[in-house]
N, C-alpha and C positions, 0 to 999 in steps of 0.2 A: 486566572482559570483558563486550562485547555479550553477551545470549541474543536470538538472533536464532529466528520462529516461522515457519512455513509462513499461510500467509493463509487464513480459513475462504472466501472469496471467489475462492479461485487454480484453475485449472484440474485437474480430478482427473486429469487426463492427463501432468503436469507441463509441458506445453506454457506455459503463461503462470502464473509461479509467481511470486507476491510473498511476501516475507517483513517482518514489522514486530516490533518490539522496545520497550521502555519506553525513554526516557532518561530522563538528567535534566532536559534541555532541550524535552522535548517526547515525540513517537513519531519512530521512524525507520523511512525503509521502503525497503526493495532488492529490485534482481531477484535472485532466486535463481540463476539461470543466469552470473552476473556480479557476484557480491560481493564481487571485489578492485576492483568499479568506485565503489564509493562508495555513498554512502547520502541520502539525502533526510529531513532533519530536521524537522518539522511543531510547532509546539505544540501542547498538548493541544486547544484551540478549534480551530485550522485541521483538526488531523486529525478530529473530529468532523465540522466542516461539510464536509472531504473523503470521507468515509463518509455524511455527508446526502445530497451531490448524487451520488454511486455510488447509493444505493439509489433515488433517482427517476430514476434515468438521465438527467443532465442535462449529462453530461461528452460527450456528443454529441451536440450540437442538430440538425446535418443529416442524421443517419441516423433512417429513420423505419423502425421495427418494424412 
């Protein structure tokens, strides 16, 4: 059985709520709101550099702060 976590990263509102998990294949990561929809499986490297470019915000280049 998955153990699936709430995201330290997820809205405290529950509004935008990710969940991630260990596998063996890597991290998995789901919406919370829709976890009979599937899951997005990452290896261990992809899911770090996907948590690099989240912390420098670089997953939206045309929105300017």
């Amino acid at each position: 059985m998955i153990e699936w976590r709430k995201s330290s990263r997820s809205n405290a509102s529950g509004e935008e709520c990710v969940e991630v998990a260990a596998l063996a294949a890597g991290r998995g990561i789901r919406d919370s709101k829709a976890p009979d929809a599937g899951y997005l499986t990452l290896t261990a490297y992809g899911f770090t550099q996907l948590l690099t470019h989240i912390k420098q915000d670089e997953l939206n280049p045309g929105i300017r702060r």
